[in-house]
C-alpha positions as CSV (number, residue, x, y, z in Angstrom):
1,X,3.2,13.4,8.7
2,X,5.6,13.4,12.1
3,X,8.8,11.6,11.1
4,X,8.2,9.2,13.6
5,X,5.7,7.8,11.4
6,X,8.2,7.0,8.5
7,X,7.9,3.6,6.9
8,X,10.5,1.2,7.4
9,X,13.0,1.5,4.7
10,X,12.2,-2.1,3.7
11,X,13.8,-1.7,-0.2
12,X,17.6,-0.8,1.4
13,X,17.1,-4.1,3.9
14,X,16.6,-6.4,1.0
15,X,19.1,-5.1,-0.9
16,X,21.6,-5.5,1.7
17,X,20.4,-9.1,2.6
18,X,21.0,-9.8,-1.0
19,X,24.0,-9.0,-1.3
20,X,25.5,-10.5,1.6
21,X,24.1,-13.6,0.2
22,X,25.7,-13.0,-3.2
23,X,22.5,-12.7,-4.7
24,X,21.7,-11.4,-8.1
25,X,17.9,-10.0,-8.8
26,X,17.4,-13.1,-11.1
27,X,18.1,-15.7,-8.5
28,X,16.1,-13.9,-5.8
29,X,13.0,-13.9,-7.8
30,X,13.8,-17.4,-9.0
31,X,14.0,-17.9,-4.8
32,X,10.9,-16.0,-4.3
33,X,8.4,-16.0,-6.5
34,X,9.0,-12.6,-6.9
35,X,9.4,-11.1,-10.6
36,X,12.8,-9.6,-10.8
37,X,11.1,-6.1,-12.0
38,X,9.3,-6.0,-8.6
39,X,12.4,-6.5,-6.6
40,X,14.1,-4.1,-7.8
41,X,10.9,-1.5,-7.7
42,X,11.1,-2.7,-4.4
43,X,14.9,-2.1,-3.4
44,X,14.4,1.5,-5.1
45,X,11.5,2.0,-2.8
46,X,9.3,2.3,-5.8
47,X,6.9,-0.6,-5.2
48,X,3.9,-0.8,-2.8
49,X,4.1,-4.8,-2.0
50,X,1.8,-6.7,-0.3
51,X,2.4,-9.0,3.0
52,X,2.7,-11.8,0.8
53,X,5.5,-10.3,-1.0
54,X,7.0,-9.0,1.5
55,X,6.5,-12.6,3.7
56,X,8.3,-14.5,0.0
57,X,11.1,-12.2,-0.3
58,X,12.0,-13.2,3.8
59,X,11.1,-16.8,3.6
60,X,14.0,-16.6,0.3
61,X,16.5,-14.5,2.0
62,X,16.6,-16.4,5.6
63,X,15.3,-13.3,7.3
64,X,13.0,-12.5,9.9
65,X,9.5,-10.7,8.7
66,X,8.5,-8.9,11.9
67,X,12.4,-7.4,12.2
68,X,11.8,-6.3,8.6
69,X,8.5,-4.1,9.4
70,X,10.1,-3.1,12.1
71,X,13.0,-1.2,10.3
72,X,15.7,-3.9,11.7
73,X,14.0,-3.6,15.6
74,X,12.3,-6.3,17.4
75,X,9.6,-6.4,19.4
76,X,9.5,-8.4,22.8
77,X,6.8,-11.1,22.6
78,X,5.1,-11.5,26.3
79,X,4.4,-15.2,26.5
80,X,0.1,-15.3,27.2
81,X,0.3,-11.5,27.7
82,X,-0.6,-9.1,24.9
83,X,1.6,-7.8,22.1
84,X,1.9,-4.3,21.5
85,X,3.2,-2.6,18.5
86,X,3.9,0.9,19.3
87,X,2.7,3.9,16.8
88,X,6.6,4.3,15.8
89,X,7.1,0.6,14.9
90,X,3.8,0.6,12.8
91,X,4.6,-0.3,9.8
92,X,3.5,2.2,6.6
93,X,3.9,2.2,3.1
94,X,3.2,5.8,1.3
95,X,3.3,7.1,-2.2
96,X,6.3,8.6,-3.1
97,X,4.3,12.1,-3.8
98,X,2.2,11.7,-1.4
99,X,-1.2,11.0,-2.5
100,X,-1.4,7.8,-0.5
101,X,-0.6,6.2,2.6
102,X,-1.1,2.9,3.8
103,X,-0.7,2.0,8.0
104,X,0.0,-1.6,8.2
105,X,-2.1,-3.0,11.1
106,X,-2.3,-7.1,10.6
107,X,0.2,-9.0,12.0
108,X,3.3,-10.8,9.9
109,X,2.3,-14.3,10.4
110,X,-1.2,-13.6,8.8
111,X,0.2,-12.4,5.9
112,X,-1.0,-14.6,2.5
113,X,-3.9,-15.1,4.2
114,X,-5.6,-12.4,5.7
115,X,-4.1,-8.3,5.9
116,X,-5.4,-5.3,7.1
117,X,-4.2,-1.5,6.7
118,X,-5.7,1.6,7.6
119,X,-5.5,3.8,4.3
120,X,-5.4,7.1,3.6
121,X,-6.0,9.3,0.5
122,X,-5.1,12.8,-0.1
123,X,-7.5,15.2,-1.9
124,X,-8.5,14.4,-5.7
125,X,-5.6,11.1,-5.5
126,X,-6.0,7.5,-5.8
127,X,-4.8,4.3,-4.8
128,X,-4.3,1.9,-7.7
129,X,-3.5,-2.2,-7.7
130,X,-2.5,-4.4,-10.0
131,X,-4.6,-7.6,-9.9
132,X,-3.2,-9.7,-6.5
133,X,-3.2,-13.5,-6.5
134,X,-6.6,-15.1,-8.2
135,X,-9.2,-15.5,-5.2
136,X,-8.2,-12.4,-3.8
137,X,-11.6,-9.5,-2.2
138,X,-10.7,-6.7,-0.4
139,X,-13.1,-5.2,1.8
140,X,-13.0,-1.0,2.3
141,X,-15.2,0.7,5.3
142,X,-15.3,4.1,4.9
143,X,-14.1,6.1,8.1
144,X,-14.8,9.8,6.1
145,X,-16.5,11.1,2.8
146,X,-15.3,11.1,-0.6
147,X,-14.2,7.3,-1.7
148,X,-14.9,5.8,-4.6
149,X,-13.8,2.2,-5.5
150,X,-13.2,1.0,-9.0
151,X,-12.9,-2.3,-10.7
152,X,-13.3,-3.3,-14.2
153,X,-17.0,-4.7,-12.7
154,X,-18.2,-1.4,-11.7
155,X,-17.6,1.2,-9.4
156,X,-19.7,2.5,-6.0
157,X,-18.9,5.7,-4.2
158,X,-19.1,5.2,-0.1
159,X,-20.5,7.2,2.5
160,X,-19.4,7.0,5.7
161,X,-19.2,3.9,7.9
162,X,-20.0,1.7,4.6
163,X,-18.3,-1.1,3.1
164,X,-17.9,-2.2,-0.3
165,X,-16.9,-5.8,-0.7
166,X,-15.1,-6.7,-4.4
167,X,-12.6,-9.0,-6.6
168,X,-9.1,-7.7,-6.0
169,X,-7.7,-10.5,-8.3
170,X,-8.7,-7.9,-11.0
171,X,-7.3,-4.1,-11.6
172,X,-8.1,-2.0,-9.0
173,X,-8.5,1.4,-7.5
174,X,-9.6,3.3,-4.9
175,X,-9.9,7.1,-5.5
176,X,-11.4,10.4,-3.3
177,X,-13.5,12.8,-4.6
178,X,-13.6,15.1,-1.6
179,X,-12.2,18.1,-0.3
180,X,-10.1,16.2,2.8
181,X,-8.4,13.6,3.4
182,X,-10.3,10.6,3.3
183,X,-9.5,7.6,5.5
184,X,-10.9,4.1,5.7
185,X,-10.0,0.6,6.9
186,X,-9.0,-2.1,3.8
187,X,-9.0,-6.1,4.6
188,X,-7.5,-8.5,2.0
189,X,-8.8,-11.9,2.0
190,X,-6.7,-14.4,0.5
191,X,-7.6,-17.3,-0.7
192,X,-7.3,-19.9,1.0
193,X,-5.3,-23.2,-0.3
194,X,-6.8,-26.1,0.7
């Protein structure tokens, strides 16, 4: 992958912000929501957290969300013109070995309610989640060969250009069985509070 296309280092950014607010990981995640063994996955760059997460953690801390995705750099809005969000300040979130990565394409304000990522897995990996928030489907068309989605309610492999539609709020995972990398577009659907 070009270097250009490194994630933002979101973990050292919420550590700082913590700090500087005198924060310890206990209060934070008293703040956020956020179990204090997830933050600090998170500071070490260890974690793989959602929008909604992510969108907690900067409601908490005072931040801005779309300066965080954006590695500290923000974008100019054009007022009833359209937004662009360059390859470089697309957000990604990738496996520390490299089996996945994850292209984050929905934008900030959205996030708790509806995300979407373009995801890709290495040869013979997978892609595993915890359960989300109850209510929770994710939706996976399959741009390539080779993916298989598992859940503890069954599995279906995907050929190309299909989608399987299932319960996130349970464990999940999302493996390939091909040769290549396989790629495919993911949607979460939260639900929605009334």
């Amino acid at each position: 992958m070009d270097s250009v296309n490194e994630a933002p280092k979101i973990g050292p950014v919420i550590q700082t912000e913590r700090k500087k607010r005198h924060l310890t990981l206990d209060r934070l995640a008293a703040l956020s929501g956020v179990s204090r063994s997830m933050l600090s996955q998170i500071e070490r760059s260890e974690a793989n957290p959602t929008f909604a997460v992510l969108w907690s953690l900067t409601q908490a801390l005072g931040i801005d969300f779309s300066q965080l995705l954006a590695g500290g750099t923000s974008q100019q809005r054009k007022p009833d013109g359209i937004d662009l969000v360059t390859l470089a300040l697309t957000p990604e979130i990738k496996s520390p070995e490299g089996a996945w990565r994850l292209r984050i394409l929905s934008p900030p304000m959205l996030a708790g309610q509806v995300e979407w990522y373009e995801v890709e897995i290495a040869p013979g990996c997978m892609l595993q989640s915890a359960p989300h928030a109850p209510g929770t489907f994710e939706h996976l068309t399959a741009y390539s060969e080779g993916l298989l989605v598992e859940t503890e309610h069954g599995s279906q492999k995907l050929a190309t250009g299909e989608t399987a539609r299932y319960r996130a709020d349970v464990a999940h995972e999302i493996r390939n069985t091909g040769r290549q990398t396989a790629r495919a577009l993911m949607v979460v659907l939260h639900e929605l509070k009334a």
